[in-house]
C-alpha positions in Angstrom: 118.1 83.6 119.2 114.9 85.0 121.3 112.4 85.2 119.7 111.7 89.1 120.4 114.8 89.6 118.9 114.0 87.3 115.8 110.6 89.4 115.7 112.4 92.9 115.5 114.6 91.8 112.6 110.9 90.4 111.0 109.7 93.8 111.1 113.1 95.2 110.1 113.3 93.4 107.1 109.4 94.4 106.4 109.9 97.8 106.7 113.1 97.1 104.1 111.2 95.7 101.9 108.3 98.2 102.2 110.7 101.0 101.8 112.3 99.9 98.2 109.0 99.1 96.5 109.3 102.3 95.3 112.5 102.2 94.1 111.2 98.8 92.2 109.7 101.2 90.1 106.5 98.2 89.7 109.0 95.7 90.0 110.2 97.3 86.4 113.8 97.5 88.2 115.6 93.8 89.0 118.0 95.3 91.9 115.6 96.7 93.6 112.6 94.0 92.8 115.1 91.8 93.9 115.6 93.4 97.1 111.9 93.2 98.0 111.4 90.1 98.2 114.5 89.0 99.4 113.6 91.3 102.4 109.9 90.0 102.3 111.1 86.6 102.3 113.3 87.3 105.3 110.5 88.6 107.3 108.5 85.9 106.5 110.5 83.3 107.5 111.6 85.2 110.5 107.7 85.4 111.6 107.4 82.1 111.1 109.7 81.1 113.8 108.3 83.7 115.8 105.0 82.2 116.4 106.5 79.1 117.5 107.2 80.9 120.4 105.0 84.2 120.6 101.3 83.7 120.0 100.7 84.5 116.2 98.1 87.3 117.2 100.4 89.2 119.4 103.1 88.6 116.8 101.3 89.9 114.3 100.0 92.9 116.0 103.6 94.0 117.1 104.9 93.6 113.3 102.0 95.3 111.4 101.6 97.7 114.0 105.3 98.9 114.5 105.7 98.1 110.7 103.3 100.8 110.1 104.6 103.2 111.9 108.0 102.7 111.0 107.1 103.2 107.2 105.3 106.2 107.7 108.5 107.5 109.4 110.5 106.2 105.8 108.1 108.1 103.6 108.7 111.3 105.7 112.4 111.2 106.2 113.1 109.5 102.3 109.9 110.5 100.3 109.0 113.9 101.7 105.6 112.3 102.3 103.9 114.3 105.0 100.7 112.5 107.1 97.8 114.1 107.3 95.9 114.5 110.6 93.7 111.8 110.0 96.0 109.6 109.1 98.7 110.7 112.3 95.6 109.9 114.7 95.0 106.7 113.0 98.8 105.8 113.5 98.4 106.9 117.0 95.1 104.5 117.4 97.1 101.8 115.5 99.6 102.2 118.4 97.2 102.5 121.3 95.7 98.7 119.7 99.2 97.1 119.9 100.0 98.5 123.3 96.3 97.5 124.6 97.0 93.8 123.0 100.6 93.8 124.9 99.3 94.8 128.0 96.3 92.6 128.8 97.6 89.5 128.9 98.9 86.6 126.6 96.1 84.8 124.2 95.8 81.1 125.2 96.4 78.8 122.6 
């Protein structure tokens, strides 16, 4: 599978994950704890067949950077949880870095 692809299913399964600690109640609840790190598990191993191919610092700039935004958008829609200003503008810098990383050219290594 390309490895893009095997990267979007990383952060998919990250932003899972992400999404039911809360749920886990402090890992107090076994379905849902269980469902955490089966989904951190499954990101993790996903990531680490994506470096093989993508460099690990672009990897890991798309993940945590789309990951980020992504769970801000869960806590909206699921938790209610409204961003503040600051904390919109920092997503929006967070997305300016991972488009500026993208667009300048692969790291060597």
């Amino acid at each position: 599978m390309p490895a893009w692809i095997l990267l979007l299913l990383a952060i998919a399964a990250e932003v899972l994950g992400t999404s039911l600690l809360k749920l886990s109640a402090g890992f107090s609840r076994p379905l849902p704890s269980l469902l955490v790190v089966a989904a951190y598990s499954t990101s993790m191993l996903l990531l680490s067949r994506v470096v093989q191919t993508i460099p690990l610092g672009i990897t890991y700039a798309l993940w945590s950077g789309v990951g980020i935004v992504a769970i801000v958008l869960v806590g909206l829609l699921a938790y209610r949880q409204v961003p503040s200003t600051g904390q919109l503008l920092g997503m929006a810098l967070i997305t300016a870095g991972v488009i500026t990383v993208n667009l300048t050219g692969q790291l060597k290594g």
